[in-house]
N, C-alpha and C positions, 0 to 999 in steps of 0.2 A: 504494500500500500504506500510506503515509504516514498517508491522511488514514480509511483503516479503521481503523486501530492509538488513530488520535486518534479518533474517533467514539465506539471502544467503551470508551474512559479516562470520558470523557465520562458516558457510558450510566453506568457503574457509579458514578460519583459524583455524579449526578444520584441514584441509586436512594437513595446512604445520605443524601441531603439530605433525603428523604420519608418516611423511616423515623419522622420524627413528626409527630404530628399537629394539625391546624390548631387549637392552642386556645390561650385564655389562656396556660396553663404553657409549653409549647411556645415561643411568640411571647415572654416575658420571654427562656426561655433564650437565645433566639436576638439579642436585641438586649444582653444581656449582654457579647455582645463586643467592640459596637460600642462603644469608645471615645467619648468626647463630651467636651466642652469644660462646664467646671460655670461657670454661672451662678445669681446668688441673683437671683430678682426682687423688689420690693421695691413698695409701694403704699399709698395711705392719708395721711392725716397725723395728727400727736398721736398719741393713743389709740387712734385708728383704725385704726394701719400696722398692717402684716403684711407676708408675701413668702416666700417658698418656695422649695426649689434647685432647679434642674429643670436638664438636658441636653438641653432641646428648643428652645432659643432660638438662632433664627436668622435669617439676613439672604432677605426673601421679593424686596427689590429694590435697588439700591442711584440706580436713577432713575428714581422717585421713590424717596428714600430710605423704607423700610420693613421692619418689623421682625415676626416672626412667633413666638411661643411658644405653647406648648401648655398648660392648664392641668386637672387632673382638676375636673371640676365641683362636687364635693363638696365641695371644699378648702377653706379658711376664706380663699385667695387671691381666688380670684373674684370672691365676690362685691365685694369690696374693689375690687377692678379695674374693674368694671362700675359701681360707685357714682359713684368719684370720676375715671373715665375717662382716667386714667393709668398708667403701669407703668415702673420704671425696670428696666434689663438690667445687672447690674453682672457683669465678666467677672473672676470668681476667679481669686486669684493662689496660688502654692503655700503663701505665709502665711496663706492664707483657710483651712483644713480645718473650725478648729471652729467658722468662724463659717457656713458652709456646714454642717456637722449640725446647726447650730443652725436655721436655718431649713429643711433638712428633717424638721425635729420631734425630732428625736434629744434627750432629755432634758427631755422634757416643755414646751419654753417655746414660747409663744403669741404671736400680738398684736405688741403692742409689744416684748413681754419677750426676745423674737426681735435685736432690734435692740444689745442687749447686748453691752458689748466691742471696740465699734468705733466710728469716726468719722463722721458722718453729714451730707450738706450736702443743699439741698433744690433742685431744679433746677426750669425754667425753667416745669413742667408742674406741681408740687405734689410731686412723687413723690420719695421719701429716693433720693441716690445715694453709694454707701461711697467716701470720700475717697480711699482708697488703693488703690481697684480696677483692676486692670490695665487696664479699658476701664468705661466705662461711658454708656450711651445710652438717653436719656430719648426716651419716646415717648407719646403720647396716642394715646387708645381709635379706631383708623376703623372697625373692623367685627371682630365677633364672632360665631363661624360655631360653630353647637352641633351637634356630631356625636357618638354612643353616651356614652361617658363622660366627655369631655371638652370644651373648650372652644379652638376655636384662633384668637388674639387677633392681629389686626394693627394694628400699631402704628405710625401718621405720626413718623418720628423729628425732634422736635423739639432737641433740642441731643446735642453727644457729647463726652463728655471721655477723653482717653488719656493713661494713666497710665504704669508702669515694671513691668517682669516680665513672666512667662510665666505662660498658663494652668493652671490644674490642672483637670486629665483626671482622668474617670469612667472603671474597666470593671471589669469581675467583681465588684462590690459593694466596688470600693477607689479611692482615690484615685491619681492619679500626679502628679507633678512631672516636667515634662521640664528634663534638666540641657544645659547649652549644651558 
């Protein structure tokens, strides 16, 4: 009787998980809740830099060490990435907020101007990495795979620095700090 009772739990919350429908809006809402770990990426040098915050950067293997982010095509990130063939992963800390809307455009600042307000050292690959980032992991370009709107970048990680702190966390269009 047990496993009726659970079959038909099931059933009905299966149904309200379908209740929308497969599109763009739908698919945002749904990854809304997923929490994520905010990273700034960072690329270019001089004049050139840029970088952009994204919650898609992640570890695709740790033997051979390699690193995977996702990047909209369109961005002003990419191409930067694809030029100069590297990318750093700097892993936001709960003191990062506005330097993190800063590089996801919030405020209008571009380029370089992105880089604003914070420490900067330049690793082993060309690519700017934030002094005081809780983590951060220089990688060079190995393959770049272009699918619908985006681009998803793996990364040979060539050097890693690990800094002090805790992440701050992405969900419902806010930030989180986790307190120990």
């Amino acid at each position: 009787m047990n496993a009726h009772v659970e079959n038909t739990h099931f059933s009905i919350a299966s149904k309200a998980l379908l209740d929308h429908p497969a599109d763009a809006d739908s698919l945002k809402a749904a990854l809304r809740t997923l929490g994520g770990g905010v990273s700034i990426i960072t690329a270019g040098e001089g004049e050139a830099r840029t970088g952009a915050t994204v919650t898609s950067a992640t570890a695709l293997s740790v033997e051979p060490a390699r690193m995977l982010i996702s990047l909209n095509r369109t961005s002003s990130t990419w191409p930067v990435v694809e030029r100069f063939g590297h990318f750093g992963i700097n892993i936001a800390g709960a003191d990062h907020e506005a330097l993190a809307n800063q590089f996801a455009g919030r405020g209008g600042l571009r380029g370089p101007d992105r880089y604003r307000g914070a420490e900067w050292t330049t690793a082993v690959s060309g690519a700017p990495l934030l002094v005081d980032a809780v983590a951060a992991i220089d990688c060079a370009v190995e393959e770049a795979i272009e699918r619908h709107s985006h681009v998803i970048v793996i990364g040979k990680v060539l050097a890693i620095r690990i800094g002090a702190g805790h992440s701050l966390l992405y969900q419902d269009g806010r930030y989180h700090a986790l307190a120990r």
